[in-house]
C-alpha positions as CSV (number, residue, x, y, z in Angstrom):
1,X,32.0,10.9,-100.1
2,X,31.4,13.6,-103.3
3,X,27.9,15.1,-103.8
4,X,27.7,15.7,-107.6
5,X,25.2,18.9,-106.8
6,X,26.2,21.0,-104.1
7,X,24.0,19.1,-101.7
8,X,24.1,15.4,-103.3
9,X,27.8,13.6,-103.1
10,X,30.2,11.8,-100.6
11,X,33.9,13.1,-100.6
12,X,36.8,11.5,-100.6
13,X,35.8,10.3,-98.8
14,X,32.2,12.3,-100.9
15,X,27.3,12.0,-102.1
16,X,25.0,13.1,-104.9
17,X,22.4,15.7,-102.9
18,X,23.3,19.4,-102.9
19,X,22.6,21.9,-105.8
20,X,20.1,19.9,-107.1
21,X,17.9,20.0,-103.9
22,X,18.8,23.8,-103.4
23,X,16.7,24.5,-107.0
24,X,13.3,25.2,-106.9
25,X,10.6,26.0,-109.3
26,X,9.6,28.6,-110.5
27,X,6.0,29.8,-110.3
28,X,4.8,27.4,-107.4
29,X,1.8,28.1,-105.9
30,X,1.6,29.4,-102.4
31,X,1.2,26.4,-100.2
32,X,-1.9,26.7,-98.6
33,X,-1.2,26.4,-94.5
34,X,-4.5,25.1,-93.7
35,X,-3.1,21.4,-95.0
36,X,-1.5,20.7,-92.6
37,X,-4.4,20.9,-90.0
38,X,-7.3,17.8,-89.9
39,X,-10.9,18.8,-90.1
40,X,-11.6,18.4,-86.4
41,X,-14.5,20.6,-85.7
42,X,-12.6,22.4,-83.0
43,X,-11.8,19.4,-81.0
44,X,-7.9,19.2,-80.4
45,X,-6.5,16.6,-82.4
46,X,-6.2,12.7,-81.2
47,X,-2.9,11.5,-81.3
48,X,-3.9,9.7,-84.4
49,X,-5.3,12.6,-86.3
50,X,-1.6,14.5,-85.0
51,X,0.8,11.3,-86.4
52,X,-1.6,11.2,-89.7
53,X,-0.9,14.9,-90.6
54,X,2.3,14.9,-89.6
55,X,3.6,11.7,-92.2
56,X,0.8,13.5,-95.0
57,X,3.1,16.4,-94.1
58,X,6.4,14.5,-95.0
59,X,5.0,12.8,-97.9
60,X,4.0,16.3,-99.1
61,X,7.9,18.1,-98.8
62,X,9.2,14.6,-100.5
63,X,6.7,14.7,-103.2
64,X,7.9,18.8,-103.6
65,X,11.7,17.6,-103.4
66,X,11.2,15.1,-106.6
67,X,9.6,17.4,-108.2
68,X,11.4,20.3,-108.0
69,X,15.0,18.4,-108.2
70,X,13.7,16.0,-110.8
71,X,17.7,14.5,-111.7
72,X,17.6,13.9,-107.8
73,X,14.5,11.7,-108.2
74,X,16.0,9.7,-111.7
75,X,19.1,9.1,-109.1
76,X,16.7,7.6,-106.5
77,X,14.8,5.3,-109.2
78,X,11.5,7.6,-109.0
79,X,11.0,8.3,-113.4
80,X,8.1,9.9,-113.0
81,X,10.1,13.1,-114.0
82,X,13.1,11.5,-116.2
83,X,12.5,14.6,-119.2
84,X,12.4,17.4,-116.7
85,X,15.6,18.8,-115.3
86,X,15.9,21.4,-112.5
87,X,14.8,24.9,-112.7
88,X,18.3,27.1,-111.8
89,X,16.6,30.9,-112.3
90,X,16.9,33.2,-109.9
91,X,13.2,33.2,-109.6
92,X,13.2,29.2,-108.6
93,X,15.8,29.9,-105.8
94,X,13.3,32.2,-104.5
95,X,10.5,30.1,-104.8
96,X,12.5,27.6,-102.8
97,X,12.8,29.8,-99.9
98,X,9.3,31.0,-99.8
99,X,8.2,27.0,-100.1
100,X,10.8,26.0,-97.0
101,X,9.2,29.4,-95.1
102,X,5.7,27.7,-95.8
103,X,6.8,24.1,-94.9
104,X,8.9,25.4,-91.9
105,X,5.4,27.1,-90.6
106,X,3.3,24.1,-91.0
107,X,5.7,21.3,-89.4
108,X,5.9,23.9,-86.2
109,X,2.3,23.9,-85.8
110,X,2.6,19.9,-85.4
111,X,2.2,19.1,-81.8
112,X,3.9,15.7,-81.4
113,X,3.7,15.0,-77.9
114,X,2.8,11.6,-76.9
115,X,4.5,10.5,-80.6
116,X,7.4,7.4,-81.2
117,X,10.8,8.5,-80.8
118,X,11.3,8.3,-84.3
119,X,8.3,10.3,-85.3
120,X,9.0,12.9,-83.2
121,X,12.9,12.6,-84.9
122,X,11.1,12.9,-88.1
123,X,9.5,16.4,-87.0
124,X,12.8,17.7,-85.1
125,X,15.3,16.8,-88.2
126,X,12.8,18.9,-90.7
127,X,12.7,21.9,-89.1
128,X,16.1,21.7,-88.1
129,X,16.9,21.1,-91.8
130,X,14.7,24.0,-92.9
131,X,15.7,26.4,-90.5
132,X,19.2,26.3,-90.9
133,X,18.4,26.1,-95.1
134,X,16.8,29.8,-94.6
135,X,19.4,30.4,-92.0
136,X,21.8,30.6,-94.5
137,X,19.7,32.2,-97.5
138,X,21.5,35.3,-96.5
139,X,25.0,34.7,-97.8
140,X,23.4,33.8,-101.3
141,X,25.9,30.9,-102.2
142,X,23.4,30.0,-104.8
143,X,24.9,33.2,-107.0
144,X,28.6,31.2,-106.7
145,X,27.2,27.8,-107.7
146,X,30.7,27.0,-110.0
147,X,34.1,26.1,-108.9
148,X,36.0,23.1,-110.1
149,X,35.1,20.9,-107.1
150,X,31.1,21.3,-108.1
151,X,29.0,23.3,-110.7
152,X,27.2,22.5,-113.7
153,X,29.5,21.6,-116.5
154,X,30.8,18.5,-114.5
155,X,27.6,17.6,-112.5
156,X,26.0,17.2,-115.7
157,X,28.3,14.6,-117.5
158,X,28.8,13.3,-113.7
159,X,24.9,12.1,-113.9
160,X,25.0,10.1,-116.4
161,X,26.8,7.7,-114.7
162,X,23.9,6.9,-112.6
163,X,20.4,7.9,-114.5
164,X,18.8,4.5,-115.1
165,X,19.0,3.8,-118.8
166,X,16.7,0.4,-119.3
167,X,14.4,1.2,-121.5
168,X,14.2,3.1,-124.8
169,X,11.7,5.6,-123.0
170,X,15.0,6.3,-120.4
171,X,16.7,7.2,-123.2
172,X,14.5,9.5,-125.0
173,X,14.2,11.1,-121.7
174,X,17.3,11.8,-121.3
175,X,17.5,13.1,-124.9
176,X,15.2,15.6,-123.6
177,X,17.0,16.2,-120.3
178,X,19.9,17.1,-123.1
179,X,17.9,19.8,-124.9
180,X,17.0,21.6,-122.1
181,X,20.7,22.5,-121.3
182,X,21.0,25.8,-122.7
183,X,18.7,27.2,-120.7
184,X,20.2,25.6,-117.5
185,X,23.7,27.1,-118.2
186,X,22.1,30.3,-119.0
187,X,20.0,30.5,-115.9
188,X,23.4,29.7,-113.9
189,X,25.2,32.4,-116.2
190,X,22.7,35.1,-115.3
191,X,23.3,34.0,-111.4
192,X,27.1,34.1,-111.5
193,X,26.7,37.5,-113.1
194,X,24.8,38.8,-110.4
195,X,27.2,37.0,-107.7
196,X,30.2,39.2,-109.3
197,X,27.8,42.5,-108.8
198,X,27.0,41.6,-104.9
199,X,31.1,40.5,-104.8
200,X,30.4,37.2,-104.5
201,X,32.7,35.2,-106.9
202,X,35.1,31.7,-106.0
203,X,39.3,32.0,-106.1
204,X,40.3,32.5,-109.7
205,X,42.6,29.5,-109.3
206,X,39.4,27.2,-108.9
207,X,37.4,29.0,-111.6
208,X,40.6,28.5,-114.1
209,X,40.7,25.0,-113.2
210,X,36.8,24.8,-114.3
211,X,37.3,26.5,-117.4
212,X,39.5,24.0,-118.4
213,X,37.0,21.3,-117.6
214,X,34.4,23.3,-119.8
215,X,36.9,23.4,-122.6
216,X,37.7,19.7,-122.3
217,X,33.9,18.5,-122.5
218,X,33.5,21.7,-125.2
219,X,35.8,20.9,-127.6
220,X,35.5,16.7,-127.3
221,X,33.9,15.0,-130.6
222,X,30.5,14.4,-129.9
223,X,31.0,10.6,-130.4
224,X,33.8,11.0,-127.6
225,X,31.5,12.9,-125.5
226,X,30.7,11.6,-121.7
227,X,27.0,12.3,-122.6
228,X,27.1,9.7,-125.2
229,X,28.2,6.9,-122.7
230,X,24.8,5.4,-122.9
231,X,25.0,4.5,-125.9
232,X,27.6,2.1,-124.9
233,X,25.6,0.3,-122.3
234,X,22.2,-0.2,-125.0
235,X,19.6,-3.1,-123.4
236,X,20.7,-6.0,-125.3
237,X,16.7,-6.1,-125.6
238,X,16.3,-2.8,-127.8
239,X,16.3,-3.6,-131.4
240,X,18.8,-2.2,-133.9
241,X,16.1,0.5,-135.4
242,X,15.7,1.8,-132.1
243,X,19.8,1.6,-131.4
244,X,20.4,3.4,-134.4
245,X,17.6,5.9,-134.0
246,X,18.9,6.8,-130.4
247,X,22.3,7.0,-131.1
248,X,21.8,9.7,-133.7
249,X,19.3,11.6,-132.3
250,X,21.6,12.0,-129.4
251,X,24.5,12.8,-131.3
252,X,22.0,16.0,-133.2
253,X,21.0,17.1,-129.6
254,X,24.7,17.1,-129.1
255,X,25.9,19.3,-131.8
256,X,22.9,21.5,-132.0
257,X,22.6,22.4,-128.5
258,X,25.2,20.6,-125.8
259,X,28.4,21.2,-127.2
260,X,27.0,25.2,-128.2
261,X,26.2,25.6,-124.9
262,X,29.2,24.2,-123.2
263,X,31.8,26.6,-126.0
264,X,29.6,30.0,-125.1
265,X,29.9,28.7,-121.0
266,X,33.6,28.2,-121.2
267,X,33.8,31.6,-122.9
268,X,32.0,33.3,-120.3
269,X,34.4,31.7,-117.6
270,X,37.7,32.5,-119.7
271,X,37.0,36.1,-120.8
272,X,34.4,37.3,-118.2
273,X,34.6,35.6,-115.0
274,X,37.4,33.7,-114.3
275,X,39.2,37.5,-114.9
276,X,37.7,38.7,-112.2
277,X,37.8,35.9,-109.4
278,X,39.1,37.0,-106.2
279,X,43.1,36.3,-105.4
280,X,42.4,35.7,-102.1
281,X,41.5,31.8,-101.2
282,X,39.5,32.7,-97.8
283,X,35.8,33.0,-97.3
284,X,37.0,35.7,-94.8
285,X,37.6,37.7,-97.9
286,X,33.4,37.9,-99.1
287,X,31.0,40.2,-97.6
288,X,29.9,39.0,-94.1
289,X,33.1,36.4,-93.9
290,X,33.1,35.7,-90.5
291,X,29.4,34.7,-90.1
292,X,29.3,33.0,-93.8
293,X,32.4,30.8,-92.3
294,X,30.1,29.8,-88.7
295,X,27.3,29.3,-91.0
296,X,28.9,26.7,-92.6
297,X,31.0,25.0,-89.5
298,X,27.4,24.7,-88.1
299,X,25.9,23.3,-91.2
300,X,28.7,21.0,-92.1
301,X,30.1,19.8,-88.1
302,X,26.3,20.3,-87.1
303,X,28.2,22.2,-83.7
304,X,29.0,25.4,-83.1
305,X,32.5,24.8,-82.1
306,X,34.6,28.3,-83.3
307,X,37.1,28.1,-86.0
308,X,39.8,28.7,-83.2
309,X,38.6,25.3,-81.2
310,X,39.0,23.5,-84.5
311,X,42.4,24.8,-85.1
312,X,43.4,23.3,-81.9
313,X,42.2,20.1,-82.1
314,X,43.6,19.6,-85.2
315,X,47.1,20.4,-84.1
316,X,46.7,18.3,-81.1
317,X,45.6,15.1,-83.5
318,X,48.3,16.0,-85.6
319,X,50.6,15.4,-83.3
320,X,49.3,12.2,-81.7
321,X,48.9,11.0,-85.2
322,X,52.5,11.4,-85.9
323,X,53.7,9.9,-83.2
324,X,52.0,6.7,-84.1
325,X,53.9,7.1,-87.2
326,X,56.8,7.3,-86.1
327,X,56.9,4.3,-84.3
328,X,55.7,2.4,-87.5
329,X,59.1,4.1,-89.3
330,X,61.5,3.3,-86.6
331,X,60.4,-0.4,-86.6
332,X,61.4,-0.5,-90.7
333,X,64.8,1.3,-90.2
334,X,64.1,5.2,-90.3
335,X,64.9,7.8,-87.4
336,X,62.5,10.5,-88.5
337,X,59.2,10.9,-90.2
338,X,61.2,12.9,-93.3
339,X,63.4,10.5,-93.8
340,X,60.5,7.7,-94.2
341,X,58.5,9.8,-96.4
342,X,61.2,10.4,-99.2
343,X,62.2,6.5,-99.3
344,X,58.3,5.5,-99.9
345,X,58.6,8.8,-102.9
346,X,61.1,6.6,-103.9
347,X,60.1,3.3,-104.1
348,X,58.7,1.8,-106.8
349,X,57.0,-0.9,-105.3
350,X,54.6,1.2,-103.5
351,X,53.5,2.9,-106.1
352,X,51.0,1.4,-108.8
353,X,52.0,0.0,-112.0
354,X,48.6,0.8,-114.1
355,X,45.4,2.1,-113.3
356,X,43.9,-1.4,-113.0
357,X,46.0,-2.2,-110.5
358,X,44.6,0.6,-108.4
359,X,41.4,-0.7,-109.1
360,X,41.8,-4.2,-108.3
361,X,43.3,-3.4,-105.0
362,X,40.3,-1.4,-104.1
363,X,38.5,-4.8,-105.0
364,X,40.6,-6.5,-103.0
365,X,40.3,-4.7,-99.6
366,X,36.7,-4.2,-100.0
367,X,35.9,-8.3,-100.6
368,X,37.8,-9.4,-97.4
369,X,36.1,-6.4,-95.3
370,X,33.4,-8.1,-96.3
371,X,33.7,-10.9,-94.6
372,X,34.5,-9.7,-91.6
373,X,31.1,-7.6,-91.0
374,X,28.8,-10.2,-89.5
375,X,31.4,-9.7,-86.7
376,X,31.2,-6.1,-86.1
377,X,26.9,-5.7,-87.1
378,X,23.7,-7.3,-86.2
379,X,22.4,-5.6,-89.9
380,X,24.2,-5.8,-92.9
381,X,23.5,-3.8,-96.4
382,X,21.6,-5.3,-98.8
383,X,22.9,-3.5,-101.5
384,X,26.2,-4.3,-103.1
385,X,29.2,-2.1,-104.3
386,X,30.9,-1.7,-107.6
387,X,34.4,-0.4,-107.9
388,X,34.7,2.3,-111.2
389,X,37.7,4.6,-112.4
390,X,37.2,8.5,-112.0
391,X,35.5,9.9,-115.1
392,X,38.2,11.3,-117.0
393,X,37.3,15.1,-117.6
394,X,37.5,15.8,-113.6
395,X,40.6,13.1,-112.7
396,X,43.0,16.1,-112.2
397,X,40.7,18.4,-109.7
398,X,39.3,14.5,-108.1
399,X,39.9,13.2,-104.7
400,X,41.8,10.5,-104.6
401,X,38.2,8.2,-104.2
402,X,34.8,9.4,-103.2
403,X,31.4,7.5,-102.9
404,X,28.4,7.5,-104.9
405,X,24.9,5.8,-103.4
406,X,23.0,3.1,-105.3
407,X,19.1,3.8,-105.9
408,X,17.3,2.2,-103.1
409,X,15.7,-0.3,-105.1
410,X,18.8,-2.0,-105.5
411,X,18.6,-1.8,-109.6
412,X,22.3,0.4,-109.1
413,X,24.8,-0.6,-107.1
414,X,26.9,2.2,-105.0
415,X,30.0,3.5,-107.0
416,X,33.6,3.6,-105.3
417,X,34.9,5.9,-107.6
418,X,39.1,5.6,-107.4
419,X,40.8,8.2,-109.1
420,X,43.5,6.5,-111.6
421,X,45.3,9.3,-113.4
422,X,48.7,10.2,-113.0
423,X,48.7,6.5,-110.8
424,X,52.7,6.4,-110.8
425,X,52.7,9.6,-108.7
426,X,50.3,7.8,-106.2
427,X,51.1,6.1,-102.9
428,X,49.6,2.4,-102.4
429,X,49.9,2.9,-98.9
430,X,46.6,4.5,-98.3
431,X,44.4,2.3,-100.6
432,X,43.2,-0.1,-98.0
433,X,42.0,2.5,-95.3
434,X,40.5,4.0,-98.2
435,X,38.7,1.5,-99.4
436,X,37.3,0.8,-95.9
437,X,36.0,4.4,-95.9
438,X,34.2,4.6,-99.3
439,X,33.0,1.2,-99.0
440,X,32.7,-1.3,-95.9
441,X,32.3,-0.8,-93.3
442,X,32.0,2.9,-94.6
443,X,29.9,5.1,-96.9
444,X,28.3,2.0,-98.7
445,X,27.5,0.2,-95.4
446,X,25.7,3.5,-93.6
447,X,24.1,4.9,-96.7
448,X,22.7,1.7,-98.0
449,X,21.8,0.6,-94.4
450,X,19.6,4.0,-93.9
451,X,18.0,3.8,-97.1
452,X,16.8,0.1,-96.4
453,X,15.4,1.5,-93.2
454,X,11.7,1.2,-94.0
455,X,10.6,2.8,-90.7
456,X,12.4,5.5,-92.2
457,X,10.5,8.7,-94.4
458,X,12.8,9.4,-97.5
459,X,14.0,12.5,-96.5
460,X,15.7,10.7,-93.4
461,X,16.8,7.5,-95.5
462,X,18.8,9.9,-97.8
463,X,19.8,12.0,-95.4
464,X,23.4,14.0,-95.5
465,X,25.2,15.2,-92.5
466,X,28.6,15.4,-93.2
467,X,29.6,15.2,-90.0
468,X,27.7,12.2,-89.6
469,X,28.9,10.7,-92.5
470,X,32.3,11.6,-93.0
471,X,32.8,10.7,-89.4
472,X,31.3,7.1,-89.9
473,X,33.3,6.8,-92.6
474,X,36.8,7.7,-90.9
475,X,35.5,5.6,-87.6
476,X,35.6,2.7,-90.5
477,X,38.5,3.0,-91.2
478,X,39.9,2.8,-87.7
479,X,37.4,-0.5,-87.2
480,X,40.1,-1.9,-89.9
481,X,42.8,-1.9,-87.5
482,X,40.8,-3.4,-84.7
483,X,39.7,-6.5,-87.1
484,X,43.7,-7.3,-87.7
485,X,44.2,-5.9,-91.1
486,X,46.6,-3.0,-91.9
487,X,49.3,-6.3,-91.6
488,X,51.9,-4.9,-93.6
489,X,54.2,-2.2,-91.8
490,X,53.4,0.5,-94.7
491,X,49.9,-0.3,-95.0
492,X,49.2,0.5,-91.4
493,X,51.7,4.1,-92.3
494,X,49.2,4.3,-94.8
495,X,46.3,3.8,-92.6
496,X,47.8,6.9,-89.9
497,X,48.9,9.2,-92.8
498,X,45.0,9.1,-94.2
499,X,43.7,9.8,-90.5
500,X,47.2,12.8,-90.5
501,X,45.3,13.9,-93.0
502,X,42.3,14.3,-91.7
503,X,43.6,16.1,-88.4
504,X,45.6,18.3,-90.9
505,X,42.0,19.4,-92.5
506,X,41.0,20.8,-89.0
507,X,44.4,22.9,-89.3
508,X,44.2,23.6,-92.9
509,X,41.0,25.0,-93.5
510,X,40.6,27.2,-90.2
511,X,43.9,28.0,-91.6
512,X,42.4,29.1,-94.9
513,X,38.9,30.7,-93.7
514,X,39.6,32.3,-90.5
515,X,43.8,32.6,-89.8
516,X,43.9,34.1,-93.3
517,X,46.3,31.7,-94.5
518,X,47.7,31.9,-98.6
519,X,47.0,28.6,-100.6
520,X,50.9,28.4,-100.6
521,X,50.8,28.3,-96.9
522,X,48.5,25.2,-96.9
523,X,50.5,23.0,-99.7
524,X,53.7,24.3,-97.2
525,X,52.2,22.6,-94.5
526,X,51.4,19.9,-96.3
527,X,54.7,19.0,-96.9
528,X,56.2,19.9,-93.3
529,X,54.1,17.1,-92.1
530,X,52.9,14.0,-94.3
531,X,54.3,12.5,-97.2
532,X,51.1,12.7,-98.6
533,X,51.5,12.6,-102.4
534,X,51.8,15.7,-105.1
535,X,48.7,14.9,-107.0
536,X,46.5,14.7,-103.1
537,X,47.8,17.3,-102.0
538,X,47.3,19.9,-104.4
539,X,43.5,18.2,-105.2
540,X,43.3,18.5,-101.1
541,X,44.1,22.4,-100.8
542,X,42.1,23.4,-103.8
543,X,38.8,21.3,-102.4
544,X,38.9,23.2,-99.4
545,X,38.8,26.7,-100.7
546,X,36.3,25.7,-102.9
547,X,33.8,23.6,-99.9
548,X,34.4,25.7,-96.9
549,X,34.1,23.3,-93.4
550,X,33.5,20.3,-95.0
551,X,36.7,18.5,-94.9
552,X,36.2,19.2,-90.8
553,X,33.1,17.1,-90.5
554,X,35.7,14.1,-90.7
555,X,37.8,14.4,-87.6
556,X,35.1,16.2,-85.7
557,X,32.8,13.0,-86.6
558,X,35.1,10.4,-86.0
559,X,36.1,12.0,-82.7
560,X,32.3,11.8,-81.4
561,X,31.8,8.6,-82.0
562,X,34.8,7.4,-80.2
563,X,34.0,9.4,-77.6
564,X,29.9,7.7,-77.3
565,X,31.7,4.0,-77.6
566,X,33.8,5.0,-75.0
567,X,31.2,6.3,-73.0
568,X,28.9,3.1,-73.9
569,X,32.1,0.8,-72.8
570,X,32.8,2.0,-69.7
571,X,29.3,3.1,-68.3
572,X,27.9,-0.6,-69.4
573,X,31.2,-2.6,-68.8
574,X,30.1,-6.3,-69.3
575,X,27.4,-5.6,-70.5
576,X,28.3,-3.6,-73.8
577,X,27.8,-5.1,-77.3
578,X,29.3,-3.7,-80.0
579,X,27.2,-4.8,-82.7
580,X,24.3,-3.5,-80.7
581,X,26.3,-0.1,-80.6
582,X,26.8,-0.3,-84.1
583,X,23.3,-1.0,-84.6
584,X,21.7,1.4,-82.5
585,X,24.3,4.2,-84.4
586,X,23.3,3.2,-87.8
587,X,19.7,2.2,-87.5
588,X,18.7,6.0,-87.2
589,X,19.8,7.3,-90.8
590,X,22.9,10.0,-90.6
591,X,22.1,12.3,-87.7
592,X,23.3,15.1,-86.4
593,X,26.0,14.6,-84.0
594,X,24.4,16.5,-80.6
595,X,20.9,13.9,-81.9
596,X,23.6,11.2,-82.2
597,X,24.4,11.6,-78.9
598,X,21.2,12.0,-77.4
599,X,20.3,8.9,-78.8
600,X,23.1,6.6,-77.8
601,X,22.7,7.9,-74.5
602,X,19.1,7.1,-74.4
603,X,20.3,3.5,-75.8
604,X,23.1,3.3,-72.8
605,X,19.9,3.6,-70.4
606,X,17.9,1.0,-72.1
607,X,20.6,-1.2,-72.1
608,X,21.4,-0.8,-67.9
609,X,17.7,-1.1,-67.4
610,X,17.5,-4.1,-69.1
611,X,20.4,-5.2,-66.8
612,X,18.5,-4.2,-63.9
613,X,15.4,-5.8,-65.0
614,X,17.2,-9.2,-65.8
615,X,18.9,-9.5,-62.2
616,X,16.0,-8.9,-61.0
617,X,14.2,-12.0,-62.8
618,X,17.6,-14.1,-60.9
């Protein structure tokens, strides 16, 4: 699953959350701690009083989040701030922090003893979440907001995709939203600038690769523009006046002040900062490396396993991995996993024909999962899933797929976004444990299943631990192969090369940030042990020097929870249900995994006392 903002996508698996929620505003008032604290006349608080300020409390932060990330809130369905866009000044990052530092102090002073398990969750997850937020205000990633995985001149276009456009005040909102650029890709100028004076500045492979996106959306007609792509999709209800009207005023705003602003970006990036990105692809190679590198394992794996750990588990799933493999290529005829891997390069029936073919496949797989989930879960989405091609100006830096949530209302539908381009290079192997992943029993199954959790708050229901949800999506995939699919010889190749791939991530980017490894040394290993495609792999090494520790959250996820159904199989015997495991996984929101666990294993006791107390009534 992909997060358009640093903070809002799922990868390639990929979610939209990140940058946008990172942005504050400026000039906030001081939030006033006594808020949080019920007039009580010096009497402690009743139990009530403590649940009422604590759910005022959460309301509060939400009401701050919309707000302040106002594209965030359009994603979600809330218009109350469709014309505003995010502040990205120094100042608001600032701001930010001192708002979490007041929020953080007021949560703390909540005593929720006595509460509901999920209240007290409630409580626990926020100040996790804000603690490790100011945790990691030290390594000022907001002063390298750009690389060609993430940044502003592709998040931009990348909303429009799923701003609601249904009426012709959405439209002149987002007319408005299109005059304010400037100043947003100033503000993030004046922050990159700074970045290069702390020496904090991205590869200058990735910030090359993001120039040329600038100069594609730059130098594109304004009729050809992605920001004009609402004007394709008009309410057949508007009338022509107000068509016409629209259209042009959008294409002014895009002459007079987007496609200016995107030319004088692009120049920055080609003659001022792209010149003077660092050679190395590490994060050991910024100030404070080794810590900036934890940081992120622990925000991204939510554990504090050390980079060497990783590195080991990766080349012992590796392994196992490819011995699975090679059992699948000895049964069609081949002695060795090379020999395998160069006859699928050169087979032309497992690679697509067209673009639509890729499309309709994903279709395909995703339709008969379907059918198969009242199987494996007591509760099933609501929501349904659409199947869309990569927008075009980021195909060639794209994951192969990636994930994009529907608003919880239900008005859009999740987005399995399949990269098409350069489809003759691509394997068909992989696109049915792909589609498992992004869709169902996937990302669209867990995300659309916490938001339509109304027990939930909001900040839960659109919660993002990758780990959480990376590894749900890869556990998916592996539920695929227990429901009797992966029929076909190569499909089920396919199916072990994609989970290969996520061992090799474990290898590769411990590789990268901690062993010192060269971006050449990556794509070498690569190559030594998949057959994974030209186009993935390349898109594969650049996406981990540019997102540090989030391709691990995959096979550390996955691995946990095998490890909790294993645990809930054999301590419950008989007795386990796997739909009530399934249940009882999803129906907390994505956690993270050491709060996973705590909860299934509170859910493995409920289910032997139960036992005991149903014996007992024999």
């Amino acid at each position: 699953m992909r997060k358009i903002d640093p903070g809002i996508r799922v990868g390639a698996g990929f979610a939209l959350v990140a940058l946008l929620v990172c942005a504050g505003v400026a000039g906030l008032p001081r939030i006033v701690l006594s808020k949080a604290h019920s007039a009580t006349g010096g009497r402690p608080a009743t139990i009530e009083e403590r649940r009422k300020q604590l759910k005022d409390l959460l309301a509060e932060q939400w009401e701050y989040t919309m707000r302040t990330s106002p594209e965030w809130a359009s994603m979600l369905g809330d218009k109350r701030y469709n014309d505003k866009s995010s502040d990205e000044s120094e100042k608001a990052v600032y701001a930010d922090q001192e708002a979490s530092r007041n929020f953080l102090e007021r949560f703390e002073a909540i005593d929720t003893t006595g509460f509901p398990e999920q209240e007290m969750l409630n409580k626990k997850l926020m100040v996790r979440d804000l603690k490790l937020g100011l945790e990691g205000a030290r390594f000022k990633d907001w002063e390298m907001p750009v690389t060609q995985y993430f940044g502003i001149q592709i998040n931009l276009p990348e909303l429009v995709s799923v701003l609601p456009f249904d009426t012709v005040k959405d439209y002149e909102d987002y007319v408005t939203r299109l005059q304010n650029m400037p100043k947003k890709f100033d503000d993030v100028t004046d922050r990159m600038r700074k970045g290069v004076a702390d020496h904090l500045i991205p590869p200058k492979i990735l910030l090359e690769q993001a120039t040329r996106q600038t100069e594609k959306i730059a130098s594109s007609k304004p009729e050809d523009s992605p920001f004009m792509d609402p004007t394709k999709k008009f309410p057949a209800s508007f009338s022509t006046e107000d068509k016409a009207r629209l259209q042009q005023k959008m294409l002014e705003v895009l002459r007079s002040r987007v496609t200016p602003a995107y030319e004088k970006f692009a120049k920055f990036l080609r003659e001022e900062y792209a010149p003077q990105g660092r050679s190395e692809p590490g994060l050991w190679a910024l100030p404070d490396g080794e810590a900036r590198y934890a940081h992120a394992i622990r925000d991204l794996t939510t554990t504090d396993l050390a980079p060497e750990l990783i590195h080991e588990i990766g080349l012992r799933e590796v392994a196992r991995d490819q011995a699975e493999m090679l059992k699948v290529a000895k049964k069609l005829g081949f002695s060795d996993l090379k020999s395998f891997n160069e006859a699928a390069r050169a087979n032309p029936a497992l690679h697509p024909k067209s673009r639509q073919e890729l499309l309709d496949l994903y279709r395909k797989y995703v339709d008969q999962m379907w059918l198969k989930l009242p199987q494996l879960f007591g509760r099933l989405p609501k929501a349904k899933v659409e199947v869309l091609p990569v927008e075009g100006f980021r195909e060639k830096e794209a994951s192969k797929a990636d994930y994009v949530t529907g608003t919880p209302d239900g008005n859009r539908p999740g987005h399995i976004m399949v990269n098409t381009g350069e489809f003759e290079k691509r394997t068909l192997m992989e696109v049915e444990c792909v589609a498992y992943h992004e869709g169902v029993p996937g990302h669209h199954m867990q995300l659309s299943i916490a938001q339509e959790l109304p027990e939930l708050p909001p900040f839960r229901q659109q919660e993002f631990y990758s780990a959480y949800i990376e590894g749900w999506g890869l556990y998916a995939e592996r539920l695929g192969e227990e429901e009797g699919f992966y029929q076909d010889p190569y499909g089920r190749y396919g199916y072990l090369q994609a989970d290969l791939q996520r061992a090799m991530r474990l290898v590769a980017d411990t590789g990268l940030h901690d062993q010192h490894w060269t971006r050449q040394q990556v794509v070498d290993y690569f190559h030594a042990n998949s057959g994974i495609d030209e186009p993935t792999v390349q898109s594969e090494t650049d996406r981990y020097i540019a997102w540090p520790a989030q391709a691990l959250g995959y096979k550390i996820g996955q691995l946990k929870f095998i490890e909790l159904r294993q645990k809930a199989e054999k301590e419950l015997g008989t007795k386990f249900d796997l739909k009530a495991f399934h249940d009882r996984a999803l129906d907390g929101g994505a956690l993270p995994l050491d709060f996973l666990e705590a909860r299934i294993s509170a859910w493995i006791e409920e289910q032997k006392q139960a036992g005991v107390k149903s014996a007992g009534a024999n």
